[in-house]
N, C-alpha and C positions, 0 to 999 in steps of 0.2 A: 622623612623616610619611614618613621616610625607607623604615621599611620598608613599609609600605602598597604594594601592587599593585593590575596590574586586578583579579585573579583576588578580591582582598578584595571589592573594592566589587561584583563581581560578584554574590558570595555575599550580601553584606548586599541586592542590588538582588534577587534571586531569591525573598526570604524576604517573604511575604505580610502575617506577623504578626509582627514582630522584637519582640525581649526591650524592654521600658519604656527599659530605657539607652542602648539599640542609639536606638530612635524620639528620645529625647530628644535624645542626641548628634548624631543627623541634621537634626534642626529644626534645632539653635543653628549647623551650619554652612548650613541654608538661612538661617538672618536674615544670618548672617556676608556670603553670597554676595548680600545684596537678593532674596531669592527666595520665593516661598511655601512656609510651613510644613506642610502638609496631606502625608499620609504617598504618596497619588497623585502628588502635585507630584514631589514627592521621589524617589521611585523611578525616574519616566519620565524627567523634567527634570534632574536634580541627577543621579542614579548611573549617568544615560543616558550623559551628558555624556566624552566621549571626554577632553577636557580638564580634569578634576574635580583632578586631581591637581597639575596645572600652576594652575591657580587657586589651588587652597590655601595652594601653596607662596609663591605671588607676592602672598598677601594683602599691604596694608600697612595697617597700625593707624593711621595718622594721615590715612587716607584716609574713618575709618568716623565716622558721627554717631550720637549718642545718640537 
């Protein structure tokens, strides 16, 4: 997480068709975040998100339900 930038999420948020792992690993931080998994969602909502990185980093695990 540490090294991630904008410049990263930028690149992933630009790419129309990303690689299967790129997509998958996007969904599981949109269930992470409560957010919809559809790769539209994802792109506008999730790597729009000026704060995406302060989120992640602030997750807490004892806050999330099965």
């Amino acid at each position: 997480m540490d090294k991630l930038n904008r410049g990263d999420i930028g690149e992933i948020k630009s790419n129309n068709n990303p690689h299967a792992l790129v997509k998958y690993t996007m969904e599981c931080v949109a269930i992470l975040l409560d957010e919809k998994t559809d790769w539209d969602h994802i792109k506008k909502q999730i790597l729009g998100d000026a704060s995406l990185l302060s989120r992640l980093k602030n997750l807490k695990g004892e806050n999330m339900t099965l």
